[in-house]
mmCIF file of the C-alpha atoms, coordinates in Angstrom:
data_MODEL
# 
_entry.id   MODEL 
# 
loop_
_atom_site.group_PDB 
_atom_site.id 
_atom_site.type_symbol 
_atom_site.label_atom_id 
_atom_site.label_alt_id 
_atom_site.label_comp_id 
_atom_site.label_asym_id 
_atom_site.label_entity_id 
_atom_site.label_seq_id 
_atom_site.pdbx_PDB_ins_code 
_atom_site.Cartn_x 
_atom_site.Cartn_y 
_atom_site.Cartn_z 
_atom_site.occupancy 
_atom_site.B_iso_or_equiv 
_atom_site.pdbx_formal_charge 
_atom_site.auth_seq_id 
_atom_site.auth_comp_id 
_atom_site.auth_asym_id 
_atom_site.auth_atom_id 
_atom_site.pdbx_PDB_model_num 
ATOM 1   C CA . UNK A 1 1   ? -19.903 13.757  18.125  1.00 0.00 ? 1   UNK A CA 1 
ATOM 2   C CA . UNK A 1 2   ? -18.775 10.189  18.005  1.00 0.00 ? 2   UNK A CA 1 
ATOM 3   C CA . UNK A 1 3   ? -18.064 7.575   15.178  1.00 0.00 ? 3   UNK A CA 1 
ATOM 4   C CA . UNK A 1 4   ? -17.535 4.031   15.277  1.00 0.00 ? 4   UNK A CA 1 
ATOM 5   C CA . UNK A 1 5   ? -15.536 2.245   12.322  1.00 0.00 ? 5   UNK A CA 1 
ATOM 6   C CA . UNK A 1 6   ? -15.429 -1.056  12.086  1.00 0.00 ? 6   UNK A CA 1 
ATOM 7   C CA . UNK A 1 7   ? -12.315 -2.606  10.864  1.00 0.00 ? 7   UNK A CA 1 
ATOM 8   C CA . UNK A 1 8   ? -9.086  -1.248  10.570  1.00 0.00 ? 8   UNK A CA 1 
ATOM 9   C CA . UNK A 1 9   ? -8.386  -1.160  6.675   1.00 0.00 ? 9   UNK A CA 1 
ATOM 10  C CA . UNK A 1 10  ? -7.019  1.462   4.450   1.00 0.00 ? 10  UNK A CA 1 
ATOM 11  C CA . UNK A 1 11  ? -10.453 3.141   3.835   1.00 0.00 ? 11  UNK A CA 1 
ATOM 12  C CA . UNK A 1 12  ? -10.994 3.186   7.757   1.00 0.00 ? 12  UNK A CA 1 
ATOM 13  C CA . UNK A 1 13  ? -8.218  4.681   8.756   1.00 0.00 ? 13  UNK A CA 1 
ATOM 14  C CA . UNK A 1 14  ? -8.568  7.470   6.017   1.00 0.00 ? 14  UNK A CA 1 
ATOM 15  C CA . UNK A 1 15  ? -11.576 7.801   7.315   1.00 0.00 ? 15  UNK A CA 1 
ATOM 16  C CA . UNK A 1 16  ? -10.652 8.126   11.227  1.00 0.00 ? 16  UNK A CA 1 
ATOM 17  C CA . UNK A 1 17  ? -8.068  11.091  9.866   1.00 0.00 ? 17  UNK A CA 1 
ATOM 18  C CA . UNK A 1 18  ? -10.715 13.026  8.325   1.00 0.00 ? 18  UNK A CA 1 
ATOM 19  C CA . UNK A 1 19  ? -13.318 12.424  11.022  1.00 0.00 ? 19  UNK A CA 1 
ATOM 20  C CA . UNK A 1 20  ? -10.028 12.952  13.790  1.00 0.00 ? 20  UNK A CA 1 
ATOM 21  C CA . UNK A 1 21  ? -9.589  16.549  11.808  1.00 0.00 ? 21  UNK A CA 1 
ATOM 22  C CA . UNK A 1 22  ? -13.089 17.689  12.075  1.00 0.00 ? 22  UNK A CA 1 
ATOM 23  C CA . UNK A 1 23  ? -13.360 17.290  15.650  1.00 0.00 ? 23  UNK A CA 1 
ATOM 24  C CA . UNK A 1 24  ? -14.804 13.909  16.258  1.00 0.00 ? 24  UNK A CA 1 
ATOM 25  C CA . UNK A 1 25  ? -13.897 11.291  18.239  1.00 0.00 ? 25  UNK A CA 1 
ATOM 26  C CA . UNK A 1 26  ? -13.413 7.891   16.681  1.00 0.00 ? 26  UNK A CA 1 
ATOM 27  C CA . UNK A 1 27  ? -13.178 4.157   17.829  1.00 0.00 ? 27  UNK A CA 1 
ATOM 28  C CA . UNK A 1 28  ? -12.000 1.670   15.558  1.00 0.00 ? 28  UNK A CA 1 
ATOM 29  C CA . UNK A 1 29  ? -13.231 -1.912  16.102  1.00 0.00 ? 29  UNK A CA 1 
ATOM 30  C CA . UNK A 1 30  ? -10.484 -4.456  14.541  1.00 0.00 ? 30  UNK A CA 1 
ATOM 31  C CA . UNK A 1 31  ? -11.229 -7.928  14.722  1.00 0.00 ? 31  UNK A CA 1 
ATOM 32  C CA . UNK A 1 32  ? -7.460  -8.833  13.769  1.00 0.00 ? 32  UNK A CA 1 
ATOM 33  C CA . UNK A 1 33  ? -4.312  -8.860  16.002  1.00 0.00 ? 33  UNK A CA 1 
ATOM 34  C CA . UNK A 1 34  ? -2.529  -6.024  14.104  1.00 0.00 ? 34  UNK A CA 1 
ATOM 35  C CA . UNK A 1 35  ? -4.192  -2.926  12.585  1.00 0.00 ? 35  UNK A CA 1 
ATOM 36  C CA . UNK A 1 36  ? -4.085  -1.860  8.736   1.00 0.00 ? 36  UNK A CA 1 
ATOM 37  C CA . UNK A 1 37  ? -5.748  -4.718  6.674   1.00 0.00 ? 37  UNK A CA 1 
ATOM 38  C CA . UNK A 1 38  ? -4.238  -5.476  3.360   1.00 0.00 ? 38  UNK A CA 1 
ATOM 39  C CA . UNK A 1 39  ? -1.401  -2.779  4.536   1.00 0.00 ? 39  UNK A CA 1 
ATOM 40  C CA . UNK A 1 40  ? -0.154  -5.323  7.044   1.00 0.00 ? 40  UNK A CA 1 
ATOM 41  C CA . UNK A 1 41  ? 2.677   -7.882  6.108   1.00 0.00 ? 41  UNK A CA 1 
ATOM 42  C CA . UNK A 1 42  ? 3.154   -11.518 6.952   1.00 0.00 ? 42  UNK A CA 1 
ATOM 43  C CA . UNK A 1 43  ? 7.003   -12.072 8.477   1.00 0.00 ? 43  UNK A CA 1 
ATOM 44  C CA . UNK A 1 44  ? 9.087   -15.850 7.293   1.00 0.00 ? 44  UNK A CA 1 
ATOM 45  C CA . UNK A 1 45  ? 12.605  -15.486 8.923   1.00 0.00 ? 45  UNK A CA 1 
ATOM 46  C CA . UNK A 1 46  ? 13.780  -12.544 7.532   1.00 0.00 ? 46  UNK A CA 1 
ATOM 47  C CA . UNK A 1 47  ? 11.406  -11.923 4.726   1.00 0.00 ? 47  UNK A CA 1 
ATOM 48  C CA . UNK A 1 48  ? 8.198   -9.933  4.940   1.00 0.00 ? 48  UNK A CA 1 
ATOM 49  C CA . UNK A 1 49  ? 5.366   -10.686 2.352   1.00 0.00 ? 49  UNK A CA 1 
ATOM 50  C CA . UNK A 1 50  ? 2.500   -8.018  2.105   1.00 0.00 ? 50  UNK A CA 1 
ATOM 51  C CA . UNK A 1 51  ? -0.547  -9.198  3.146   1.00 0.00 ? 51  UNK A CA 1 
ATOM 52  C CA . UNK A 1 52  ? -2.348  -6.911  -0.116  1.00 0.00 ? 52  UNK A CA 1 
ATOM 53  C CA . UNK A 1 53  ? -1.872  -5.546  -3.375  1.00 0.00 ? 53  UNK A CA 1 
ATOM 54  C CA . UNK A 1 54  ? 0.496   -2.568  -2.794  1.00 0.00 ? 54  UNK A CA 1 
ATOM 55  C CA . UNK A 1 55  ? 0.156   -1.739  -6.444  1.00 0.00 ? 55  UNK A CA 1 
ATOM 56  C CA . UNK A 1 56  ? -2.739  0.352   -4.966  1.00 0.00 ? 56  UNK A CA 1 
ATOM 57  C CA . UNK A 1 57  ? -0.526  2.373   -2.341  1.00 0.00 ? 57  UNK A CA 1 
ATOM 58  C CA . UNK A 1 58  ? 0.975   4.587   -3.970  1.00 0.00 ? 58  UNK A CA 1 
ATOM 59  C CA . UNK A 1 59  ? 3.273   7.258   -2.372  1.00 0.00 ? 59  UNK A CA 1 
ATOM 60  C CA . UNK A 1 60  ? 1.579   10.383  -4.261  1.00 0.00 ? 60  UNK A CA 1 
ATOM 61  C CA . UNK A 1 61  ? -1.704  9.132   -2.600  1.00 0.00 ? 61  UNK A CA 1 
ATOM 62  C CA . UNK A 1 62  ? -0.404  8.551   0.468   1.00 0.00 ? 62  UNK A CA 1 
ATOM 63  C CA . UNK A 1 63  ? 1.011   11.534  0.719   1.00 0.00 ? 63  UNK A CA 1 
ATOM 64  C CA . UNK A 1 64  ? -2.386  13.329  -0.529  1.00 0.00 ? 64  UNK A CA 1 
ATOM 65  C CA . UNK A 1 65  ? -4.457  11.556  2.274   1.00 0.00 ? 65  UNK A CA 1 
ATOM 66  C CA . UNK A 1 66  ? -1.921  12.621  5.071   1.00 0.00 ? 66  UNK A CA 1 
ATOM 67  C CA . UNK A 1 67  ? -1.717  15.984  3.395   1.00 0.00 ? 67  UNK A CA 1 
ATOM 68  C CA . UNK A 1 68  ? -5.898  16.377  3.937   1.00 0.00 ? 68  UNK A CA 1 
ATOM 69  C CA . UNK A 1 69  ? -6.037  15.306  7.100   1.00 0.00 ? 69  UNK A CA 1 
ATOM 70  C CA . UNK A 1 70  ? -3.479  17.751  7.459   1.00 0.00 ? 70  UNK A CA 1 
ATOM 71  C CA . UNK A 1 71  ? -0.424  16.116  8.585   1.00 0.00 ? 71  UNK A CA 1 
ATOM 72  C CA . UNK A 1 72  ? 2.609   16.860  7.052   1.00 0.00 ? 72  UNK A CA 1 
ATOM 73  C CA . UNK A 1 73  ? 4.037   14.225  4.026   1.00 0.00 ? 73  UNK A CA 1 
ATOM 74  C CA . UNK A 1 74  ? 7.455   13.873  5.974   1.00 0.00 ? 74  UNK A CA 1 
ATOM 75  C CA . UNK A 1 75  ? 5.245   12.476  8.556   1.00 0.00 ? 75  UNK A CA 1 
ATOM 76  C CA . UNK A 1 76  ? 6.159   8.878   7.371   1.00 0.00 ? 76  UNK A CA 1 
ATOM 77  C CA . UNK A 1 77  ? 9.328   7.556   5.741   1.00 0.00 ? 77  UNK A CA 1 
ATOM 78  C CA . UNK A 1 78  ? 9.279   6.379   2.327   1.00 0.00 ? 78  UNK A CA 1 
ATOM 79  C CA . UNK A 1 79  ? 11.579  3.664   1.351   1.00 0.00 ? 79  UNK A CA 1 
ATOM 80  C CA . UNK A 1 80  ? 11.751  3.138   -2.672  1.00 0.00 ? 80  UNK A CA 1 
ATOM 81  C CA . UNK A 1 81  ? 11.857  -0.429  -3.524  1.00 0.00 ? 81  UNK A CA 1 
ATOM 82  C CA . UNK A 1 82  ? 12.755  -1.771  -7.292  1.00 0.00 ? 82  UNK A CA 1 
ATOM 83  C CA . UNK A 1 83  ? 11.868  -4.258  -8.522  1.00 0.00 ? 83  UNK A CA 1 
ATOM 84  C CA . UNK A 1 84  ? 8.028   -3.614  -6.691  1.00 0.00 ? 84  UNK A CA 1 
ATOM 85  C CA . UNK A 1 85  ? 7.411   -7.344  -6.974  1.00 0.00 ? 85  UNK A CA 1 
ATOM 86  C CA . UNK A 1 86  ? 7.400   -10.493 -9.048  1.00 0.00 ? 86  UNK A CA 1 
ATOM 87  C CA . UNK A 1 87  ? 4.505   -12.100 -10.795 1.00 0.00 ? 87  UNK A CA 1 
ATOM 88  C CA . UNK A 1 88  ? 4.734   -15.901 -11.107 1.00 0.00 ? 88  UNK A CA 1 
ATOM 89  C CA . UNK A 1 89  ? 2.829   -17.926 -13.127 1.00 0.00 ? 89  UNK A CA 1 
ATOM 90  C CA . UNK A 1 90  ? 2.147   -21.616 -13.618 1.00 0.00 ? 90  UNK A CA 1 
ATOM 91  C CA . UNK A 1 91  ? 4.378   -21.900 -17.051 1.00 0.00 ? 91  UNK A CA 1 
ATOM 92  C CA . UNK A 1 92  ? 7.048   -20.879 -14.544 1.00 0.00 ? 92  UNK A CA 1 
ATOM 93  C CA . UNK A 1 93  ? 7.910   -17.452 -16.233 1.00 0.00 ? 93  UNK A CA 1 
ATOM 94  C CA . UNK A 1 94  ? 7.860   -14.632 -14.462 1.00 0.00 ? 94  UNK A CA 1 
ATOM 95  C CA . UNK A 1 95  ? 6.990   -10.364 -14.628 1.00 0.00 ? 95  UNK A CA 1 
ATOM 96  C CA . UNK A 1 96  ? 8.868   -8.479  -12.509 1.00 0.00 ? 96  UNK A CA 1 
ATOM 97  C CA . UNK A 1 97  ? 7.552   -4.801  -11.990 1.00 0.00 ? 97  UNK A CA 1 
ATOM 98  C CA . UNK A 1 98  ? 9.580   -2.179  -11.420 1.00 0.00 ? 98  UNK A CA 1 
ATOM 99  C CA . UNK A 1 99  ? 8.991   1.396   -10.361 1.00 0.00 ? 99  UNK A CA 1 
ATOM 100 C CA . UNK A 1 100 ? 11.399  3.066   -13.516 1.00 0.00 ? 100 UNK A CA 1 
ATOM 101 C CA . UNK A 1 101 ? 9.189   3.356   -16.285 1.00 0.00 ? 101 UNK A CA 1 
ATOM 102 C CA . UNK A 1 102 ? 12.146  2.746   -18.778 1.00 0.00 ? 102 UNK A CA 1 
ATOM 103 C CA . UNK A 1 103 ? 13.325  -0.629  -16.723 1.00 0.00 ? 103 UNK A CA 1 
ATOM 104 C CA . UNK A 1 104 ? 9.260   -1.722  -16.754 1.00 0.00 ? 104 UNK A CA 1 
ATOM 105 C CA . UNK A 1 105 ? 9.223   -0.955  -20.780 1.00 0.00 ? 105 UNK A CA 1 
ATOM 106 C CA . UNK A 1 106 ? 12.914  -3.201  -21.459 1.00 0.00 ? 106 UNK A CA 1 
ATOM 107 C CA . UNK A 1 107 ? 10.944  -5.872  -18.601 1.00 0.00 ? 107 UNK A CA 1 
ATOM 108 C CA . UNK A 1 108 ? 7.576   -5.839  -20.912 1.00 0.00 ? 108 UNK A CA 1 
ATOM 109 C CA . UNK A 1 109 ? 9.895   -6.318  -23.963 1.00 0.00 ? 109 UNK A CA 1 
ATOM 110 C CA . UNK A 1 110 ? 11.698  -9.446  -22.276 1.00 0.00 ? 110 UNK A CA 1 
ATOM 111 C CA . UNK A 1 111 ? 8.568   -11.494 -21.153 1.00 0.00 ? 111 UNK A CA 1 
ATOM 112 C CA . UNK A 1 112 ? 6.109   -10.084 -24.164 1.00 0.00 ? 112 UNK A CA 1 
ATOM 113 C CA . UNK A 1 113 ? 8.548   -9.453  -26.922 1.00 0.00 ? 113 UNK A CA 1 
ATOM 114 C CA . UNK A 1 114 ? 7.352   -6.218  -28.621 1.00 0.00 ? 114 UNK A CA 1 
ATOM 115 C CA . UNK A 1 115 ? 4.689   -5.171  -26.306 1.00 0.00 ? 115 UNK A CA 1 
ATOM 116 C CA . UNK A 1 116 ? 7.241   -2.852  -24.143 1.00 0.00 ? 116 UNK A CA 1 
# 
């Protein structure tokens, strides 16, 4: 058997490992110069900016999707990152997210006093 996937997202390539596992060959049709969709970045001098919302990417499901398609978690390197990102709005203030839960509770009490 055969499959064709159109577009070389997330959801695609999860998709190509499970088909890939089962036995059947895939093609993936990408219309873009570099593969992953929203998991792509955008490169300024020295700076990378993720092309998606990475809130979404967890390692834990990551890690789960590798895991069913059976390949093992230390496949990939995971590289922690704090603060995650900032949030900037047009007042000018701005939410920065963190991975600690106890640094994201003292952030939520700084820009929304008493919402933390």
């Amino acid at each position: 058997m055969k499959a064709a996937l159109i577009g070389s997202g997330i959801g695609n390539l999860t998709v190509a490992l499970y088909l890939l596992q089962a036995g059947i060959d895939v093609i993936i049709y990408e219309k873009s110069k570099k593969v992953g969709g929203r998991l792509t970045f955008h490169e300024h001098d020295t700076a990378r900016i993720d092309a998606g919302p990475t809130i979404v990417l967890l390692p834990e499901m990551l890690k789960s999707i590798l895991k069913g398609a059976g390949i093992h978690e230390n496949a990939l390197q995971f590289i922690p990152i704090d603060p995650m990102y900032r949030l900037y709005f047009p007042s000018g203030s701005v939410l920065v997210k963190h991975r600690d839960p106890l640094k994201q509770k003292e952030e939520l009490n700084r820009f929304l006093p008493g919402e933390g």
